[in-house]
N, C-alpha and C positions, 0 to 999 in steps of 0.2 A: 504494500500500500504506500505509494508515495503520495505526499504530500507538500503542498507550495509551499516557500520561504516569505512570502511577500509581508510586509511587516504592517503597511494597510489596514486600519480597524476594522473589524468584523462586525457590523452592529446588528444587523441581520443577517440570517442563512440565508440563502437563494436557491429556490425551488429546484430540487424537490428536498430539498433539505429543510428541518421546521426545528421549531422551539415549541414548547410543552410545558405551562407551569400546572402546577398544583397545590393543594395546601396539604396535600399527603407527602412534599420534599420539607413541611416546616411542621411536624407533627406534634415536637416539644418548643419551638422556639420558632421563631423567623429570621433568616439567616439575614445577619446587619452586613449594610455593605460596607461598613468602613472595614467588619472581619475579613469579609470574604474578599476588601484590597489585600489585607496580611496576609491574606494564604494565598493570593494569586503570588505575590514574592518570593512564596516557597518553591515554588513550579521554578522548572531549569528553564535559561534563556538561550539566547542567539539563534541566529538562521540558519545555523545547519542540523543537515539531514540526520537524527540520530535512528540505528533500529533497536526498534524496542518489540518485547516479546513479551510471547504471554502462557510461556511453560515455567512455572516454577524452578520445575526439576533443572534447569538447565543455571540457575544459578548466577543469570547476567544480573547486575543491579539497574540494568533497565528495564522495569516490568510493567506492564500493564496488565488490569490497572494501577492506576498510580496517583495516590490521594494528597493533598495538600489542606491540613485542617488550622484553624487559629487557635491557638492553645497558651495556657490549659482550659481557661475558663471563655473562651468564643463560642460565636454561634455559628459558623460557618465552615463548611467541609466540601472542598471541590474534588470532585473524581472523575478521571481522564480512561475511558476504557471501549476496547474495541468489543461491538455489537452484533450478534447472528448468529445462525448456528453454523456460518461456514469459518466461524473463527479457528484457525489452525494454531495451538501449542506452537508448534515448528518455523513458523512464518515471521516473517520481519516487517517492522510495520515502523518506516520511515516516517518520524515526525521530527518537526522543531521545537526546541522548546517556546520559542515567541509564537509559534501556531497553537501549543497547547493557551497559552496564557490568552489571544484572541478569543481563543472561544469562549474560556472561561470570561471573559469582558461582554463575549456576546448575551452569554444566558445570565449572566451577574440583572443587564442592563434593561432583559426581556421580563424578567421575571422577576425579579426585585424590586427596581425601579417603575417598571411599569404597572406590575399584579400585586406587590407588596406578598411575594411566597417564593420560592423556591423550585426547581425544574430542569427541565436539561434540554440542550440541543444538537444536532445531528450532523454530523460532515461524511461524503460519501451515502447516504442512504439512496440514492440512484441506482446502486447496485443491488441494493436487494429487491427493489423495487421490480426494475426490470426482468430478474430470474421473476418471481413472484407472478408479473402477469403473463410469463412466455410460456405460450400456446405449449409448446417440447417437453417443458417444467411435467417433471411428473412430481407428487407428492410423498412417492414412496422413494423418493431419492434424498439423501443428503444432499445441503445446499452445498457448492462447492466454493473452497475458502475466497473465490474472487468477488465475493458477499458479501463478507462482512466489509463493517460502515464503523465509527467510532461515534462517542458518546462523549458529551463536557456534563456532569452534573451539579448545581449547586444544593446544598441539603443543609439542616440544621445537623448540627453535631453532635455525636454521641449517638448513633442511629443503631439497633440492637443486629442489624443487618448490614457487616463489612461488605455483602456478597451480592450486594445487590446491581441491578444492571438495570436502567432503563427501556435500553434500545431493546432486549428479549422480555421484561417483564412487566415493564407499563402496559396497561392496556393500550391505553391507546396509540403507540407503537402496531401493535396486534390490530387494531379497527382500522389504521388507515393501511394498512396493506390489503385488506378483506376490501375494502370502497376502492381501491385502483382495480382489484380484481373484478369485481361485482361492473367497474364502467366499464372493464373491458369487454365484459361478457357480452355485455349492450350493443357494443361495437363488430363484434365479430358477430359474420352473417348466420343466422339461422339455420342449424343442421348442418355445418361445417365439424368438418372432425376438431378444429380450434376450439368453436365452442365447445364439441362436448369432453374434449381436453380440459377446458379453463373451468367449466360448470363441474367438474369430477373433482379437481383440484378446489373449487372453493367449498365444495360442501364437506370436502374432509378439514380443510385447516379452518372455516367458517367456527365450526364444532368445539375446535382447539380454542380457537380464540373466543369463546365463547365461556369457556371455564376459567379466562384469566383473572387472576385473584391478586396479583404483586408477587405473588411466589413462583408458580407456574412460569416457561419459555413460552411464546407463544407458538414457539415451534415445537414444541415438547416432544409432540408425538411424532414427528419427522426421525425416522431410523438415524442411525447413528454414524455408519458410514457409508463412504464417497460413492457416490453413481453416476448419471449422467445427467448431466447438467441441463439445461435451457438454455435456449439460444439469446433471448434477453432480446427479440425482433423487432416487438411490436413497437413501431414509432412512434404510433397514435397516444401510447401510455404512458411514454417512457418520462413522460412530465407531470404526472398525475401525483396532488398530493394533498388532495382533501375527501370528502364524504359528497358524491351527489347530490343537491336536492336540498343540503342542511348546513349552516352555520358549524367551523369548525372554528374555535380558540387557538391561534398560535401558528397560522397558513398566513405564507407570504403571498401568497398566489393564486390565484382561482385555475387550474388547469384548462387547457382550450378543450381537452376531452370531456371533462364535464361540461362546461358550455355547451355543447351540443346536446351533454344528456337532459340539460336542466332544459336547456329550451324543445328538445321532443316533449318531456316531461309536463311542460308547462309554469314550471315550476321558476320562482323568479329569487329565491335562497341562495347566496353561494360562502365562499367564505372570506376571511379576515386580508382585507387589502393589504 
């Protein structure tokens, strides 16, 4: 996974990339932002490419995830961590440290500033996106590691769950993948072996994501290892990053895929400018 040096403030993600607050990131406290300046300091700097991994076993001291909290007595705990079930142990996941600390400024400014809670936001979720609505994608495959996407979280401190992960545990991670599926299905002609590809594929992870709780992956039930991948084709989706028809919290962007579905629909709802 490479990622850009650019030093540039991040104040918003750009689609298909989102931010996500809640009041389930400020459960005991609400994370102060002057803390969560102190922990951004903790985070390693400069523009270059470092790799960081995400097997324990292997002993590098650059792991992800990788937590930055203000201590002893703050309210804020940032965590830097790569998202999906195609996360591979083995894999290198080139970042900077002034990209880590961006984001962290991004969802500080989404979600603090703006919502007065706490939340996390998304770099890379394009990829999982497009395996997810590709017609090829079978369900009964492992996602394959060129999936996974990372994750900036801000949270209050002291959380009873070191292990936690947004990008696989939030629901609503889990719903907007189901709504890019669900527009694609729209899209792909009737009686087309794609649809009844994409329609077999949402009714089984529909199911999954349907039991997410904050503990549960939303891929849970997705086998465990490698298979054959998706082609990741559809062009029409590969921008899609809100819910058809309904108001979503935290979308930069209304996708031109749903425009079409909202206007067949009649339906005049879309999401957050």
């Amino acid at each position: 996974m490479n990622l850009s040096t650019a030093t540039s403030p991040l104040l918003a993600p750009a689609a298909p990339d989102f931010y996500h607050c809640s009041h389930f990131y400020a459960q005991k406290l609400i994370p102060d932002y002057e803390d969560c300046d102190t922990a951004i300091g903790l985070l390693p700097t400069g523009n270059a490419l470092i790799p960081w991994y995400l097997d324990p076993q292997r002993g590098d001291p650059e792991m992800l995830s990788y937590t930055a909290t203000h201590e002893p007595i703050g309210t804020c705990e940032l965590q830097m961590q790569v998202a999906g079930q195609g996360a591979d142990g083995s894999r290198q996941n080139w970042i900077s440290g002034n990209f880590m600390r961006q984001m962290a400024r991004s969802v500080m400014d989404k979600c603090i500033i703006s919502h007065i809670t706490g939340g996390y936001v998304t770099r890379g979720f394009a990829r999982q996106l497009k395996y997810v609505t590709a017609p090829k994608t079978k369900y009964e495959d492992a996602f394959p590691p060129s999936t996974a996407f990372l994750t900036m979280m801000v949270r209050d401190s002291g959380s009873d769950d070191q292990h936690y992960c947004p990008g696989d545990q939030d629901p609503y991670t889990g719903h907007l993948l189901m709504d890019a599926l669900e527009a694609t299905i729209y899209m792909a002609p009737a009686g087309s072996p794609a649809r009844d590809s994409l329609q077999r594929n949402f009714g089984h992870w529909y199911e999954t994501v349907q039991k997410m709780d904050h503990v549960r992956d939303w891929w849970q039930d997705v086998p465990g290892s490698l298979g054959g991948a998706g082609d990741g084709s559809m062009d029409l989706v590969s921008n899609l990053t809100s819910s058809c028809g309904k108001g979503v919290q935290g979308i930069t962007l209304l996708p031109q895929a749903c425009s079409r579905l909202i206007s067949v629909r009649g339906s005049t709802d879309g999401s957050e400018a």
